[in-house]
C-alpha positions as CSV (number, residue, x, y, z in Angstrom):
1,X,53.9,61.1,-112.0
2,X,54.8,57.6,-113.8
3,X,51.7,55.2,-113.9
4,X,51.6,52.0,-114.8
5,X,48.6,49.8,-116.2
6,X,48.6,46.0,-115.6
7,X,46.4,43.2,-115.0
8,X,47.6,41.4,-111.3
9,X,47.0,37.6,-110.9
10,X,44.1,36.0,-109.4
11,X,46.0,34.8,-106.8
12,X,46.9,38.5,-106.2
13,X,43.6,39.6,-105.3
14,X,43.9,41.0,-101.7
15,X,46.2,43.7,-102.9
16,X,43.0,45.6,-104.2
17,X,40.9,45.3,-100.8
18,X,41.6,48.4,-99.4
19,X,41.3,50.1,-102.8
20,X,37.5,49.2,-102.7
21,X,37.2,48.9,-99.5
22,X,38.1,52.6,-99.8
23,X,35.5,53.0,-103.1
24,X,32.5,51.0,-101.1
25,X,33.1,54.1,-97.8
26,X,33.9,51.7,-95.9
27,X,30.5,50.1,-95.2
28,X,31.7,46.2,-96.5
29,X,34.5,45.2,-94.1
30,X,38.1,43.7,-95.5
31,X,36.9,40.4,-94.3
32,X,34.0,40.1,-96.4
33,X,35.7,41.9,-99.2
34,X,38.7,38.6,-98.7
35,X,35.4,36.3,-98.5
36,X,34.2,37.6,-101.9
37,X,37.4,37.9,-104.5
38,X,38.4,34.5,-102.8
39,X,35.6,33.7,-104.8
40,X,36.2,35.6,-107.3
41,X,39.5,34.2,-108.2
42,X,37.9,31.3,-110.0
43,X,35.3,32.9,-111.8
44,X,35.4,34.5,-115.2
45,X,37.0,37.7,-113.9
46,X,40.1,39.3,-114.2
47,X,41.1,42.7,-112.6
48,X,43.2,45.9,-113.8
49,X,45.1,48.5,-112.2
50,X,46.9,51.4,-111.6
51,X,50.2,51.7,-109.8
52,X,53.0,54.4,-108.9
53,X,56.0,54.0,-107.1
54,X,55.4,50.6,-106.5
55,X,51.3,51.4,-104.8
56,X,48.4,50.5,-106.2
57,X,46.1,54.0,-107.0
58,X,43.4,52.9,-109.3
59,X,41.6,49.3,-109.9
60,X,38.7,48.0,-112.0
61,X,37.7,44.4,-112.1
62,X,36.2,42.9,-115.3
63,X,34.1,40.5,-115.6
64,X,34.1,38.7,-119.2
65,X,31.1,36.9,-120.7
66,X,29.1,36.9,-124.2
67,X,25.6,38.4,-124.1
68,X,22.7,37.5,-127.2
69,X,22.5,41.3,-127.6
70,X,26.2,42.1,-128.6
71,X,28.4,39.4,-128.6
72,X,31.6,39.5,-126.3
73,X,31.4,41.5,-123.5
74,X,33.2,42.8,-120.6
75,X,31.7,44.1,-117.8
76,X,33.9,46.7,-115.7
77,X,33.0,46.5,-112.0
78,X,34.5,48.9,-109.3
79,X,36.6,51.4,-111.0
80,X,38.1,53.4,-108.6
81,X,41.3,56.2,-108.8
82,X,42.1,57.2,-105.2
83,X,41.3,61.0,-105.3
84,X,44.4,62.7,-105.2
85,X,44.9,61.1,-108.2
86,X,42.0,62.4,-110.2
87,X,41.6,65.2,-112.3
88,X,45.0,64.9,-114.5
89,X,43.6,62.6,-116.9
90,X,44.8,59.3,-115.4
91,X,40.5,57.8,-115.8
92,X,41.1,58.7,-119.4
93,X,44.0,56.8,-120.0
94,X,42.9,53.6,-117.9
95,X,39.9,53.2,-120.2
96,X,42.0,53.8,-123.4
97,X,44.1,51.2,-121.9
98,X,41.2,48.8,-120.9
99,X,39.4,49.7,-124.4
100,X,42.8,48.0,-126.1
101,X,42.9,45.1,-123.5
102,X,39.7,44.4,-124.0
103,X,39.8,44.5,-127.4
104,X,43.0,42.0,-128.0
105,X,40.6,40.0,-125.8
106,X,38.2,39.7,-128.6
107,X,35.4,41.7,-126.9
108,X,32.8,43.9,-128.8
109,X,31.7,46.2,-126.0
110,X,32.1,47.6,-122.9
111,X,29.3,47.6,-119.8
112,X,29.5,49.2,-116.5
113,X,27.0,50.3,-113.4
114,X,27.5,53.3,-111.7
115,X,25.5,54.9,-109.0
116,X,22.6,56.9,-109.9
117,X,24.1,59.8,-107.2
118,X,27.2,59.5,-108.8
119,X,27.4,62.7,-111.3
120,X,31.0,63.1,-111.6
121,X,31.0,59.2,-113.0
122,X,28.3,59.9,-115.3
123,X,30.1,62.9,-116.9
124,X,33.2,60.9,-117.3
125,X,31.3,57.8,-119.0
126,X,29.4,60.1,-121.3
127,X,32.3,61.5,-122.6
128,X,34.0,58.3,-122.8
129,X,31.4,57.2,-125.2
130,X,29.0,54.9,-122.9
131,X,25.4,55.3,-123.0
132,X,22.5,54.7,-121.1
133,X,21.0,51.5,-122.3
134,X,18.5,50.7,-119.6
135,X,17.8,50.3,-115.2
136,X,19.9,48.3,-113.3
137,X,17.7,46.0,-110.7
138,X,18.9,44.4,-107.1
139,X,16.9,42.1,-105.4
140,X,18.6,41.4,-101.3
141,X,18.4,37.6,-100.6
């Protein structure tokens, strides 16, 4: 299969809704997933995906900022590859892809969460070179 890596406008944003819609199972409707990257659109965030014949299979959004610690940053915030999509190398090449966008950006790292249940995700980052730097906290209002 063809794929395709590109960064869709701001203005673009509902295209990805059912992609996380999909990655969150469902639990956060489309209308508060519209509600939020409506938002979205006009913060410091950007958001990358993944097409094939002309539908969207994979997305990440990424959220740019610099941090004391390391300089400029990005911060990669649900990545998701539909499944029948997985397990061909297609994660692989989105991050080598991201890595060189993200680079031309002028960024010096990479962050990302992933859910501590999440094994298969952990494998993947570990051998894309991440490490586990610390916890990550949430606090409901």
């Amino acid at each position: 299969m063809n794929y395709q890596f590109s960064i869709i406008s701001n203005e673009n944003l509902d295209q990805i809704i059912p992609l996380v819609y999909e990655l969150n199972d469902f639990k956060i409707s489309e209308a508060i997933l519209k509600t939020r990257f409506n938002e979205m659109k006009n913060q410091n965030y950007e958001c990358a995906v993944i097409s094939a014949d002309n539908e969207l299979v994979g997305v990440t959004g990424m959220w740019f900022c610099t941090r004391h610690y390391i300089g400029k940053s990005v911060e990669l915030d649900h990545v998701f590859i539909k499944p029948e999509h997985r397990g061909n190398g297609l994660g692989k090449q989105f991050m080598a892809w991201i890595n060189n966008y993200v680079i031309e950006k002028g960024c010096n790292s990479v962050e990302l969460n992933t859910y501590v249940q999440n094994n298969p995700s952990h494998k993947f980052y570990f051998n894309e070179g991440f490490e586990i730097l610390g916890y990550h906290f949430l606090k409901k209002l």
